[in-house]
N, C-alpha and C positions, 0 to 999 in steps of 0.2 A: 028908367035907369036900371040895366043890371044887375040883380044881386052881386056881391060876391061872393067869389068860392074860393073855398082853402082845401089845399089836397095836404095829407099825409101822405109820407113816406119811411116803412121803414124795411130795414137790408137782412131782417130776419127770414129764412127758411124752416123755421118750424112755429107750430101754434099749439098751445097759447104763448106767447112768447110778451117780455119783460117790457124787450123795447115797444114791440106793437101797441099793448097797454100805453106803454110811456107816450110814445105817439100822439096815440090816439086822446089821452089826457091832454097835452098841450092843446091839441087843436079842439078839442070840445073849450078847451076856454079860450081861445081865440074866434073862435064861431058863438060866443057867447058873447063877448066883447063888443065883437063887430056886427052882429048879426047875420051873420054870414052863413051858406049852405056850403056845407062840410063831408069830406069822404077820405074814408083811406084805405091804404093797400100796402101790400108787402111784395117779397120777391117772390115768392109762391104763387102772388096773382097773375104773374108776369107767365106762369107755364112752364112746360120746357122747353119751348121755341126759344126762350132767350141764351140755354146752354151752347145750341149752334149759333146762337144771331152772332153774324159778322160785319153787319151794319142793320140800320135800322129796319131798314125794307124785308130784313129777312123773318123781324117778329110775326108771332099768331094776326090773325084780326085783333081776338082778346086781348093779348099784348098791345099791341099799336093804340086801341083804345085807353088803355090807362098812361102810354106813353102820351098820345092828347091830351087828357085830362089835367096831366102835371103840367103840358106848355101852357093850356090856357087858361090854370087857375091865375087868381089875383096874387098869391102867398103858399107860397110850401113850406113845410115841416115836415124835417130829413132826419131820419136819423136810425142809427146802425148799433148793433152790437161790439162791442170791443172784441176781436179777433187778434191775436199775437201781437197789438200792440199798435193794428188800425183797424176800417170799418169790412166789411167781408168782402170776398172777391169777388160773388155775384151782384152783392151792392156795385162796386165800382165797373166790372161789366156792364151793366146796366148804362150807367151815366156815360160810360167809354161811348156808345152805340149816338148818344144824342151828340148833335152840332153844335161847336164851341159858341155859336151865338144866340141858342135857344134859351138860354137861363138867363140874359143879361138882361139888369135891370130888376129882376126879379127879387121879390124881398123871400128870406128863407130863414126861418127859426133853423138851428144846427142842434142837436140834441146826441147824447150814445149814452149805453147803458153800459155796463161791464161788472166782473165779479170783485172789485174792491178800489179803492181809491188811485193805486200806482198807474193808473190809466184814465187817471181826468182829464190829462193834455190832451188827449185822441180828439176832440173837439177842434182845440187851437190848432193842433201841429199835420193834423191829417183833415180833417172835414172842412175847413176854413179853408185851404188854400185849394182844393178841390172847386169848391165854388168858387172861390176867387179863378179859378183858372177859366171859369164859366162866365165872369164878371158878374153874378148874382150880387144882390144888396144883401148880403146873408149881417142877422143881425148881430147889434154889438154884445148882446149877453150868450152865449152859448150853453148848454146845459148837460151836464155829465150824470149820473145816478148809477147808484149800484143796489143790487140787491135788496140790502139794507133799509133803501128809501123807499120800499115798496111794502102791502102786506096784503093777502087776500084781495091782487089786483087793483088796488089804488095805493096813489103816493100816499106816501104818511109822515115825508120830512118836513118838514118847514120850512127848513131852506131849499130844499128845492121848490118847492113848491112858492118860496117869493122868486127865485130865479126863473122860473115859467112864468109868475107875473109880469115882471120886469121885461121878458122876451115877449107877451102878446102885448105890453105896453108899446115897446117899441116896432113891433109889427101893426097894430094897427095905425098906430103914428105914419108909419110909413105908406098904408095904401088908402091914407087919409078919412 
């Protein structure tokens, strides 16, 4: 039987970056859960082939390769920085390039980071129906963090940190 795999994804262009951490912290405890082989990436992995991609065929190899990896993992974990009040434009470039029936079925932790609380919707009101227009199984807990919940690179809230529980509870649930 296959392992499974969980891809990360987040819509940051620069490193070290909040969300990446944040990321990459869900899915290490989802990969830990599940036992499952784990990897992530950002939009920086993606090149600069993605600034001209006007469909998908126009990515790097490199590109294309991580755009694989996300169709074929078992569970992704997406997640963006708050930008003016949604996820960033090369984020949503990116997903523009995939085919609306590549995601479907797909179970997806939804996760964003931002510099204070008046942006915790970003999750419900912009990442949610994005997948949903994907028909992904994106899960029922979504998770927001700011600054704040962070310190010297690991969480350090508590609540978010059971709302990441709650999210690989309901992610492994789902890819049984």
């Amino acid at each position: 039987m296959p392992q499974t795999k969980i891809i990360g994804f987040s819509g940051n262009i620069t490193r070290p970056s909040t969300t990446r951490t944040f990321v990459d912290h869900i899915v290490g405890q989802l990969a830990i859960k599940t036992q499952a082989v784990a990897q992530s990436f950002d939009v920086d992995d993606l090149g600069p082939s993605l600034l001209k991609a006007k469909r998908i065929d126009d990515l790097s190899a490199k590109a294309r390769g991580v755009v694989d990896q996300m169709l074929e993992a078992d569970v992704l974990v997406v997640g963006s920085p708050t930008y003016k009040g949604s996820y960033t434009g090369l984020f949503k470039h990116y997903f523009d390039l995939l085919d609306p029936t590549s995601l479907r079925g797909k179970p997806i932790i939804i996760a964003a980071t931002g510099g204070g609380e008046r942006h915790s919707l970003v999750v419900e009101h912009q990442l949610r129906p994005l997948f949903g227009f994907f028909e992904a199984l994106a899960m029922p807990t979504a998770i927001y963090a700011t600054r704040n919940d962070f310190a010297h690179g690991e969480v350090i809230s508590e609540t978010i940190r059971m709302r990441v529980g709650r999210a690989v509870e309901e992610a492994a649930y789902a890819i049984g």
